[in-house]
C-alpha positions as CSV (number, residue, x, y, z in Angstrom):
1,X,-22.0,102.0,-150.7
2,X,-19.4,104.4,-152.7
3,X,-18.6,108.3,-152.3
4,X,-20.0,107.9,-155.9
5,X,-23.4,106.8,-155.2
6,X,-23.8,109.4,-152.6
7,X,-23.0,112.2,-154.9
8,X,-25.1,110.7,-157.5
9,X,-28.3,111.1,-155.2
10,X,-27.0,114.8,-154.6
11,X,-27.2,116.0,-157.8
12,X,-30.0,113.5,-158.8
13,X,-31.7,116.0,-155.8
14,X,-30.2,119.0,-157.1
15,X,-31.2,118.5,-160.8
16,X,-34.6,117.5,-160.4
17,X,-35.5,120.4,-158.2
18,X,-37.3,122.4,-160.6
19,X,-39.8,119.3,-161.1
20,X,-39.6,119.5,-157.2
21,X,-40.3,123.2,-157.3
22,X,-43.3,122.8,-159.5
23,X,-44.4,119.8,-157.0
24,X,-43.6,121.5,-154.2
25,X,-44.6,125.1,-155.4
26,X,-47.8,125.4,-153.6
27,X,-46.6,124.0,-150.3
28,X,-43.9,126.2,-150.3
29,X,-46.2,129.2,-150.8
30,X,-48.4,127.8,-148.0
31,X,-45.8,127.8,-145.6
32,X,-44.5,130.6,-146.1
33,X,-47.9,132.7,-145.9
34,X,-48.4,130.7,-142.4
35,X,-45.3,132.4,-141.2
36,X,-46.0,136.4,-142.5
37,X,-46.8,137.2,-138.7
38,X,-43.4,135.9,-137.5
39,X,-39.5,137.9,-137.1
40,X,-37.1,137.2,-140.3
41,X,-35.1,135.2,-138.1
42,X,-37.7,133.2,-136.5
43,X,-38.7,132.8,-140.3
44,X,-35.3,131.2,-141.5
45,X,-35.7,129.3,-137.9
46,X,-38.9,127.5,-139.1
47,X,-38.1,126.9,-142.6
48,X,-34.9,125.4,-141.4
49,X,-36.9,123.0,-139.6
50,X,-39.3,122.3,-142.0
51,X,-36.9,120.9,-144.2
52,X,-35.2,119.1,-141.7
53,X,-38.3,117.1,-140.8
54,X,-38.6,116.6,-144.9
55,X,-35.0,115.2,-145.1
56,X,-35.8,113.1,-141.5
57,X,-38.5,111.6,-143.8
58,X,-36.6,111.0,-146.4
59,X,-34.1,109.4,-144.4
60,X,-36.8,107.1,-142.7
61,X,-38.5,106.0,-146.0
62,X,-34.9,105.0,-147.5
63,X,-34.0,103.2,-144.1
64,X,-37.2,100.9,-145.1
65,X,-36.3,100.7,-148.2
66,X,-32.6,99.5,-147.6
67,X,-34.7,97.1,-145.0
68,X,-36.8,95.7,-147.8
69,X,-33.7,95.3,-150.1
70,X,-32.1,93.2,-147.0
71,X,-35.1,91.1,-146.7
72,X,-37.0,90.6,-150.0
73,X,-34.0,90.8,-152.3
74,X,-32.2,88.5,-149.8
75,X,-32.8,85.3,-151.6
76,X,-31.8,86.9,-155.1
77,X,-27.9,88.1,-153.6
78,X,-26.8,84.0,-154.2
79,X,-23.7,85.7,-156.4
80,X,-21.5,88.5,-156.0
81,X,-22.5,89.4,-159.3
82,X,-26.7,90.2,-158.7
83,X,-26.2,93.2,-156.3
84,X,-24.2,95.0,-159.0
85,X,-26.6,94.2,-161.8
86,X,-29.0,95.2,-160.2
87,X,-28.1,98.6,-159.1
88,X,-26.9,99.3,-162.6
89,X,-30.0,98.8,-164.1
90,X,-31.5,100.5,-161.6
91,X,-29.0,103.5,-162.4
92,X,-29.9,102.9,-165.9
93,X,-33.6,103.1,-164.6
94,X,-33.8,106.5,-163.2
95,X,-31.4,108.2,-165.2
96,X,-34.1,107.5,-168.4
97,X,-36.5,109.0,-166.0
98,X,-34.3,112.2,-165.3
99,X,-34.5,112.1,-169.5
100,X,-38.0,112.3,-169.7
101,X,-39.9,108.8,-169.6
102,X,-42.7,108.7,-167.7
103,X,-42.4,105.4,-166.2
104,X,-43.3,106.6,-162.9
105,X,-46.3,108.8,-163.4
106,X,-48.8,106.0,-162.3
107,X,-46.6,105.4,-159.0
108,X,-47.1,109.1,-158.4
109,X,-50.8,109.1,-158.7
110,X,-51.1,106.3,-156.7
111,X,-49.4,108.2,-153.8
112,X,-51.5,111.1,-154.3
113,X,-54.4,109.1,-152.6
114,X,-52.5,108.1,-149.3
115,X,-51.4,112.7,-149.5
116,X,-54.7,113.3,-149.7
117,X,-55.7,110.9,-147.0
118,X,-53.0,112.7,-145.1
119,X,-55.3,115.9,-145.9
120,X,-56.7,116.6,-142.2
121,X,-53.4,115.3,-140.1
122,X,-52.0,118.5,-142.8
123,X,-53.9,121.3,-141.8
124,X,-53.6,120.8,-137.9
125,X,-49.9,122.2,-138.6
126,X,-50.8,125.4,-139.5
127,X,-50.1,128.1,-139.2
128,X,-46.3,127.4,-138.9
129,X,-45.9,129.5,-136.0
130,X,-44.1,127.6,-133.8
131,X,-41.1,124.4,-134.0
132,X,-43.0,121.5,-133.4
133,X,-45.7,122.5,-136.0
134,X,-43.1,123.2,-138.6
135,X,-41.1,119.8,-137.9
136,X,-44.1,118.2,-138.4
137,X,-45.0,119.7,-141.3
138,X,-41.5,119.0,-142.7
139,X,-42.0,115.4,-142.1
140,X,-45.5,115.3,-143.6
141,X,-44.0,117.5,-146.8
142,X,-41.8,114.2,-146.7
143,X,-44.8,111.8,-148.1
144,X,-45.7,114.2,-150.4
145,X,-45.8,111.6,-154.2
146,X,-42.9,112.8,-156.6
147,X,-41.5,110.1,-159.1
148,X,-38.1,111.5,-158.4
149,X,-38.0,110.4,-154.6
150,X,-39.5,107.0,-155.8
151,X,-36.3,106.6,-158.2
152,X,-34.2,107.8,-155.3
153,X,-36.1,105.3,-153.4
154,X,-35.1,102.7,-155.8
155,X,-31.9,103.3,-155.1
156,X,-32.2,103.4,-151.7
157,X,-33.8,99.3,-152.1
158,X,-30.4,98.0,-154.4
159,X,-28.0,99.7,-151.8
160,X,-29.0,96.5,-149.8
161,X,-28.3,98.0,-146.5
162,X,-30.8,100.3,-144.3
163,X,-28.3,102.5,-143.2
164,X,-27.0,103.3,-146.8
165,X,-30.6,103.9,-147.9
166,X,-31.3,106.3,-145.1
167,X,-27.9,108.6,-146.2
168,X,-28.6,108.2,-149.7
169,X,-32.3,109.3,-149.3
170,X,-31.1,112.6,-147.3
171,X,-28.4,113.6,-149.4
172,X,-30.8,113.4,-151.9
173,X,-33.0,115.6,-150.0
174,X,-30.0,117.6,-149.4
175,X,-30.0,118.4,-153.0
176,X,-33.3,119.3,-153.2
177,X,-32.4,122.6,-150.6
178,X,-31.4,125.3,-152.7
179,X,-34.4,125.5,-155.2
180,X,-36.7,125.5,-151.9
181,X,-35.4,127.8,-149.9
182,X,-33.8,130.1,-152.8
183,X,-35.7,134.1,-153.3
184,X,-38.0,134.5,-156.1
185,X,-35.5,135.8,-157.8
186,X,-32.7,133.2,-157.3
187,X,-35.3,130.6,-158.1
188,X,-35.7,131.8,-161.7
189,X,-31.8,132.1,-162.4
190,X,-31.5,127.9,-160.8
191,X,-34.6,127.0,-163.3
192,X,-33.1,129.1,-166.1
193,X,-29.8,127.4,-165.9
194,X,-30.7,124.1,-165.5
195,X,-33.0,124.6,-168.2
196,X,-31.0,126.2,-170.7
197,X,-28.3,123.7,-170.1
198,X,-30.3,120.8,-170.1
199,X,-28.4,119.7,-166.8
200,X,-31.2,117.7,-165.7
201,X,-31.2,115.4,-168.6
202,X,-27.1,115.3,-168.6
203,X,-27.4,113.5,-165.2
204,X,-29.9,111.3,-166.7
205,X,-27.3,110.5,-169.4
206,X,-24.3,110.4,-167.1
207,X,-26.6,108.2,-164.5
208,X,-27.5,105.8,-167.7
209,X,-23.8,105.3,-168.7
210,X,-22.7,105.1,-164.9
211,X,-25.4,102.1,-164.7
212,X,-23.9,100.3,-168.2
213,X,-20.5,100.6,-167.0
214,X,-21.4,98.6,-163.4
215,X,-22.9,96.2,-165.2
216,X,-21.0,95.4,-168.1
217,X,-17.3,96.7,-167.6
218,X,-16.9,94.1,-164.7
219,X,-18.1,91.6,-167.5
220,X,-15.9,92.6,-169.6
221,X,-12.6,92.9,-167.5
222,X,-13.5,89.0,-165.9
223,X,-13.1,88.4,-169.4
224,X,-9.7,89.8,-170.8
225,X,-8.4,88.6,-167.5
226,X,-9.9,84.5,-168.3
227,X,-8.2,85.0,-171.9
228,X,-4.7,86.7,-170.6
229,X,-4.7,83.2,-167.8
230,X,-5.6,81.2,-170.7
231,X,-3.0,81.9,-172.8
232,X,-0.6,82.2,-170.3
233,X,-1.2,78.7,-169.0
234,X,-0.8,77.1,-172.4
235,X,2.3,79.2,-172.7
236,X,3.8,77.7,-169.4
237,X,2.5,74.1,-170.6
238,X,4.5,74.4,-173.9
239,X,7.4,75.9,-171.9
240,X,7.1,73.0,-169.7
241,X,6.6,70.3,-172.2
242,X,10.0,71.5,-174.0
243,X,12.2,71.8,-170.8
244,X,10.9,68.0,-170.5
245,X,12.1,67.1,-173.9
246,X,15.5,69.0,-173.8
247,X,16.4,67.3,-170.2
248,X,15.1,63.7,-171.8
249,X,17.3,64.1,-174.8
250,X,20.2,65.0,-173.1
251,X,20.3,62.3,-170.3
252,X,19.8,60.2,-173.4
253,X,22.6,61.6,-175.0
254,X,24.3,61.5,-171.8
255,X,23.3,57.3,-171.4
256,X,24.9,56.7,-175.2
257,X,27.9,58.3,-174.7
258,X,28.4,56.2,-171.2
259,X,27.6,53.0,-173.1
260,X,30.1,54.2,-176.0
261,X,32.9,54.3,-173.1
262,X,32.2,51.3,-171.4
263,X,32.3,49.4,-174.8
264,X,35.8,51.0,-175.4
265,X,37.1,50.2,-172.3
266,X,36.1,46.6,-172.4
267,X,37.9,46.6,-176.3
268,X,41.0,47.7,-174.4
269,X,41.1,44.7,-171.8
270,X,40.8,42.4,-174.6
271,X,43.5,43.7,-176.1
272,X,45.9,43.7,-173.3
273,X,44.3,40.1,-172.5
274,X,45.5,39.0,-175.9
275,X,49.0,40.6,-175.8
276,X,49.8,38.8,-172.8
């Protein structure tokens, strides 16, 4: 796992809080109602922990889901190649989500059964009055359905290591802070900007070319490099070929004109022979 996937779950987090917000909206309101009896500081105390049993959630759903990756991927890794493709396309995957396909809408609804199931465990917590009724409520809040913590999740399965898909799913919650715990006011000026600048949909984009470039720029460099070692070894075969011919025609040259000699020599001794 790369520095780069971690910050993409961050801002993946960050930039789909506002569809988090208008999940999470309700909840929010509920806790915070629960808590109107309490000190400000007590208050910031419990919401604290709240979230910190949401993130520990997180955290344990994307240590299963680096576990499932281990185990049922396992006999798919049988080249170096497969874990990268398929975390690229799994980039590619949720960054067209983060644009606006609703590929996971049927995923979402199907874990609004098991949070309604949840429904009685949910209202023993309140009110949050107390730590151990807000920590538990943070990790319920946790298994609340969103399609964007299933994408994370996805994530979380291609990092092919538990550990990995527990930091990446709580950074990813990490991202997810600000919008929760931001004033009314503050909350409006986060929705506004991320809205008016579309940045939501930019990380979609920036996840989708992120998840193209894994995939195919690999590809493509394993290729210039096979053509660059191809023509350099016909290059060293030519080279070699020719220093073979060169050093053949001069120890041929080399041969004649030792032959030449020895004829003239032998000319000479007749000569003499005859003289004599």
């Amino acid at each position: 796992m790369t520095i780069a996937l971690l910050v993409a779950a961050l801002l993946m987090g960050f930039f789909g809080s506002p569809h988090c917000l208008g999940m999470c909206g309700g909840l929010v309101t509920a806790f915070g109602l629960s808590m109107k009896d309490v000190s400000p500081t007590k208050r910031r105390a419990l919401v604290a922990t709240y979230h910190l049993g949401r993130l520990t959630s997180y955290a344990l759903l994307g240590l299963i889901a680096g576990l499932v990756g281990t185990t049922v991927l396992a006999p798919l890794m049988t080249s170096n190649n497969i874990p990268r493709i398929l975390l690229g396309l799994v980039l590619v995957f949720v960054g067209v989500t983060m644009l606006g396909a609703p590929f996971l809408t049927k995923l979402e609804r199907f874990g609004m059964r098991f949070w309604q199931y949840l429904s009685p465990i949910r209202q023993k917590v309140f009110p949050l009055n107390t730590f151990p009724r807000a920590l538990s409520a943070g990790l319920l809040w946790g298994f609340l359905p969103c399609g964007l913590v299933y994408g994370a999740l996805l994530i979380a399965v291609v990092a092919h290591n538990p550990l990995s898909g527990a930091a990446l799913m709580f950074v990813f919650g990490l991202g997810t802070v600000p919008m929760l715990v931001a004033t009314h006011e503050t909350v409006g000026w986060l929705r506004d900007k991320i809205g008016r600048f579309r940045l939501r949909q930019l990380n979609g984009a920036i996840m989708v070319l992120s998840g193209l470039a894994v995939v195919f720029v690999p590809i493509a460099m394993s290729s210039m490099h096979g053509s660059h070692d191809g023509g350099h070894g016909e290059m060293d075969h030519s080279s070699h070929s020719a220093m073979i011919s060169d050093t053949n025609d001069s120890a041929h040259h080399d041969m004649s004109e030792m032959d030449h000699s020895m004829h003239n020599m032998d000319d000479d001794a007749a000569t003499m022979e005859q003289q004599h």
